[in-house]
DRENZAKE-83668 format. One line per field, with one value per residue (C-alpha): residue number from 1; x, z, y; residue in one letter. Coordinates in Angstrom, 3 decimals. Each point is the difference from the previous one (the first is absolute). Layout:
% DRENZAKE-83668
k: c(NUM ...)
px: c(X ...)
pz: c(Z ...)
py: c(Y ...)
r: c(A ...)
% end
This chain:
% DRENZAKE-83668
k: c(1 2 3 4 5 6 7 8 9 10 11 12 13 14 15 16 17 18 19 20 21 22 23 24 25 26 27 28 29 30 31 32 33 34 35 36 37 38 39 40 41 42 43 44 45 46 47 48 49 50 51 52 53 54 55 56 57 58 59 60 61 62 63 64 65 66 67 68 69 70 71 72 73 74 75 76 77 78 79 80 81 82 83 84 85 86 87 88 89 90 91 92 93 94 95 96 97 98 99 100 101 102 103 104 105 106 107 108 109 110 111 112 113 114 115 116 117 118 119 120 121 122 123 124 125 126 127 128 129 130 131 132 133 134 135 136 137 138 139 140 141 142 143 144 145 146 147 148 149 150 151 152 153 154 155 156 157 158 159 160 161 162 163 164 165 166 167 168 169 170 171 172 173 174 175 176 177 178 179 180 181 182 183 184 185 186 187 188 189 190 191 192 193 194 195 196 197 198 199 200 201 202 203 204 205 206 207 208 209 210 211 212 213 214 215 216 217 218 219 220 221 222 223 224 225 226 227 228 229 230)
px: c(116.210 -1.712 -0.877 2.846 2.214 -0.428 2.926 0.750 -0.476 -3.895 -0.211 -1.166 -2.235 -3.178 -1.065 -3.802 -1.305 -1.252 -3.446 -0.407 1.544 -3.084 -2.433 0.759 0.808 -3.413 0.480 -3.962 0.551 -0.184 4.024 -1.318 -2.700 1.728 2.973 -2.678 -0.953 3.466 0.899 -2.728 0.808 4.286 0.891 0.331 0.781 -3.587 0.134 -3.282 2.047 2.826 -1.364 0.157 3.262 1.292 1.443 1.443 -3.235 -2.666 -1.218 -0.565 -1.567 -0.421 -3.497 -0.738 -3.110 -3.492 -1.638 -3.599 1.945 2.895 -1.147 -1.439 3.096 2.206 -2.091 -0.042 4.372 -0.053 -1.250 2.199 1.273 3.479 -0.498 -1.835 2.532 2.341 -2.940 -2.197 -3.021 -2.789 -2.994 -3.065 0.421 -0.732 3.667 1.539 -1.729 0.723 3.671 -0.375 -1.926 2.620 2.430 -2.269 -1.299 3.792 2.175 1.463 2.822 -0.879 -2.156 -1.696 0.192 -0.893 2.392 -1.464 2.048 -1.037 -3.557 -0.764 0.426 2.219 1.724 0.143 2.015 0.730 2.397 0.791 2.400 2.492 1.325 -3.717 -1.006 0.570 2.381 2.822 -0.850 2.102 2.606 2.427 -2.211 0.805 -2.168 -2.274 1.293 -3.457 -1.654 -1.493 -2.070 -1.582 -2.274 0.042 -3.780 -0.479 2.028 0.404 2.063 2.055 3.463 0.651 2.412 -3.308 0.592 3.777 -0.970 -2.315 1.659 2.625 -2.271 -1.377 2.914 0.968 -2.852 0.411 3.152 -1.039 -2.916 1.527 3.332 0.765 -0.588 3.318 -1.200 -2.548 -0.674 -1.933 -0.079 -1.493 -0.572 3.204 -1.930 -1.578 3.264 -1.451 -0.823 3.254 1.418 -1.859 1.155 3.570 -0.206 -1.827 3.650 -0.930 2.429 -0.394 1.185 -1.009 -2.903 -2.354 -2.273 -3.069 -3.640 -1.419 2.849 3.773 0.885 2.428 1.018 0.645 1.319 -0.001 2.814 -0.445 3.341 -1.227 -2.934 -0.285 2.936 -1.073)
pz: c(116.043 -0.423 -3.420 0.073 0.084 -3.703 -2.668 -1.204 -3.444 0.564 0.145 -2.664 0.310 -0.516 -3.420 -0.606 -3.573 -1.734 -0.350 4.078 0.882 -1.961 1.874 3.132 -1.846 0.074 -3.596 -0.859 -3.842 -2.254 -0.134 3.864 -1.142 -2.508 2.618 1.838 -2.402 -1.413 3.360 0.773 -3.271 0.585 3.455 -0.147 -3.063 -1.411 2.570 -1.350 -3.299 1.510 -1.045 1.807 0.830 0.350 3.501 1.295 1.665 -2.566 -2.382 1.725 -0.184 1.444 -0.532 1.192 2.649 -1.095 3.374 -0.552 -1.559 2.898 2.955 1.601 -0.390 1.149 2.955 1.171 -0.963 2.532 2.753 0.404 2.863 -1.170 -2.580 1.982 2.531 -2.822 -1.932 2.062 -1.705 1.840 0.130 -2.171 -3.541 -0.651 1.902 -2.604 -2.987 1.727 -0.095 -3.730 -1.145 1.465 -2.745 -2.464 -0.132 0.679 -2.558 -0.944 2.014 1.835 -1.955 2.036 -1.730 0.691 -0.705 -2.381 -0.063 -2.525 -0.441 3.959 1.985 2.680 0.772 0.820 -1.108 -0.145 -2.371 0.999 -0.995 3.015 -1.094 0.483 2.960 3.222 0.607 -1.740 3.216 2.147 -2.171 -3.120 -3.059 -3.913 -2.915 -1.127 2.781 0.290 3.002 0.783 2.584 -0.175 2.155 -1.334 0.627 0.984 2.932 -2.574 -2.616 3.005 0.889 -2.723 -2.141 -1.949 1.820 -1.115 -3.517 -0.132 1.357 -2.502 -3.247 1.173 0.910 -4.189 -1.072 1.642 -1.325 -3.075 -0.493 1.770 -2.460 2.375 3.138 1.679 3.022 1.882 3.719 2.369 3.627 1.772 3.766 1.419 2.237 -2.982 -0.544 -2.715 -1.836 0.170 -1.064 -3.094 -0.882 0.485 -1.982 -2.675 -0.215 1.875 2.528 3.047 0.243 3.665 2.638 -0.030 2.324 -2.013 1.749 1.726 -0.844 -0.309 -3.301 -1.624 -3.188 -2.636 -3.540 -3.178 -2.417 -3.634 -0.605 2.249 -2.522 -1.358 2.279 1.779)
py: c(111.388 3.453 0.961 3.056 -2.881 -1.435 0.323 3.005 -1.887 0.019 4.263 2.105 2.770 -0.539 1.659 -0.318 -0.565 3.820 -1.805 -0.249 3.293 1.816 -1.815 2.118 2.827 1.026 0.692 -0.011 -0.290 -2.205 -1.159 -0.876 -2.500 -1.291 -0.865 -1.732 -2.079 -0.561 -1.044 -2.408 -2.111 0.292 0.029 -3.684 -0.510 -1.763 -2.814 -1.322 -1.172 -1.927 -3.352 -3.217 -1.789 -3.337 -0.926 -2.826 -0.230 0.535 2.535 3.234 3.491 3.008 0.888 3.743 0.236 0.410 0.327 -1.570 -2.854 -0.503 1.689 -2.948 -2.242 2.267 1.185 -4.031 0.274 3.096 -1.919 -2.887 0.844 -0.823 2.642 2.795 -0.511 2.680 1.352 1.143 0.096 -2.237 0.569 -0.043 -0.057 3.593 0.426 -1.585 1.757 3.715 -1.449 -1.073 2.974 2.229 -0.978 -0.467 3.912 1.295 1.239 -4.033 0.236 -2.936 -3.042 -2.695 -3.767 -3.398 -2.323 -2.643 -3.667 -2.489 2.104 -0.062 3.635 -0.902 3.130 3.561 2.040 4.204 1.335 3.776 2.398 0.469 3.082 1.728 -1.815 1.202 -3.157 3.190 1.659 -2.520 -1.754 1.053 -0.359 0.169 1.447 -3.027 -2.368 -2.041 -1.790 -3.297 -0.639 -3.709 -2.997 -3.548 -0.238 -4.219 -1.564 -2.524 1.895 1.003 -1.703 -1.674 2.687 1.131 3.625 0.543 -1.657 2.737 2.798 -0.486 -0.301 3.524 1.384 -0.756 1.024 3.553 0.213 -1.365 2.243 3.261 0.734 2.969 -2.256 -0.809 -1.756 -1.451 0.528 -1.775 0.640 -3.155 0.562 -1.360 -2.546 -1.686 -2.263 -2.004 2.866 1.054 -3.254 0.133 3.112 -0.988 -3.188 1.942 1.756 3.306 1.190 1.708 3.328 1.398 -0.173 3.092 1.148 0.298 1.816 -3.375 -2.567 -0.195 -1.427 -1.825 2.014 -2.803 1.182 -1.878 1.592 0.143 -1.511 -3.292 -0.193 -3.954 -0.843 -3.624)
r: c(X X X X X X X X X X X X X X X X X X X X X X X X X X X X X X X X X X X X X X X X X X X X X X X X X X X X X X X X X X X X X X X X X X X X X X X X X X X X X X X X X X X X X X X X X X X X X X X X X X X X X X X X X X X X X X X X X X X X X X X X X X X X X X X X X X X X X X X X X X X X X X X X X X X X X X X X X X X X X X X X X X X X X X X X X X X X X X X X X X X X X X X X X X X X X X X X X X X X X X X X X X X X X X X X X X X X X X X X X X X X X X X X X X X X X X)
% end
């Protein structure tokens, strides 16, 4: 299914925040800066106070990136080949820190965290404002929907329902956290089939294929209504 083909219920223009729009205004005043900064602390919504949860499977938090402290670990998560075969991002460490620094020095529409379970890091995960990302460029989007892009870092934590456990405690804490948040989107490459499992038993649907630069992807949505249905 091509993304023109999603419901008509998932359309609505796409009507950036006033804080954004300055920033390419080239408004060089001080309302400008101050947009800047106002952006960097709201866009998501101060992810870095969302708190731990309990999950069926442990305790768990999203822990935003400090490079010197995570690069390492999530260099080694990048190349597993059953991860870099969607990521994309082998190499030498320094390929993963350009990748991490990225987001870090942007504007905050997209926050890189490590998924901590029971105190151990065994996740990565990027929280990302769909509606700024060029992901609005190729599918319906809605003010505030938010994205989730994610690895389970350990073959060990993998097949075993830790993924859509996960993906589900996120996907409440988004909407949780993010009052004018709607949705969340993912868009798992449609080969990865057990990412896209998780995503539907973490009580996303999916809502069309899209042809995304590099991958065709399976556009999942997670519904604000569905939030704590089991």
């Amino acid at each position: 299914m091509n993304s023109t083909d999603a419901s008509a219920d998932d359309t609505l223009d796409l009507q950036l925040p006033e804080e954004f729009v300055a920033l390419f205004r080239g408004e060089g005043n001080d309302r400008a800066r101050v947009a800047g900064t106002r952006a960097r602390e709201d866009l998501l919504d101060r992810l870095a106070d969302w708190g731990p949860s309990v999950t069926p499977v442990g305790v768990f938090h999203l822990v935003p990136v400090e490079v010197e402290r995570h690069g390492a670990l999530i260099a080694r998560w990048m190349n597993d080949p059953a991860v870099a075969a969607y990521w994309e991002l082998t190499g030498p460490q320094s390929v993963t820190a350009d990748h991490l620094r990225a987001q870090l020095a942007g504007d905050g529409r997209s926050i890189p965290c490590v998924g901590v379970l029971d105190g151990v890091p065994m996740s990565y995960w990027e929280i990302y404002r769909a509606d700024l990302d060029p992901l609005a460029r190729y599918c319906p989007v809605r003010p505030h929907d938010t994205g989730v892009h994610l690895l389970i870092g350990d073959a060990a934590d993998r097949g075993r329902g830790i993924g859509t456990a996960l993906i589900r405690t996120v996907a409440d804490l988004v909407l949780a956290g993010r009052p004018a948040c709607t949705r969340v989107l993912a868009e798992p490459d449609v080969r990865n089939r057990s990412s896209v499992a998780a995503f539907l038993g973490a009580g996303f649907r999916s809502a069309a294929e899209v042809d995304l630069p590099g991958k065709r992807a399976a556009l999942m949505v997670r519904e604000r209504a569905a939030r704590g249905s089991r």
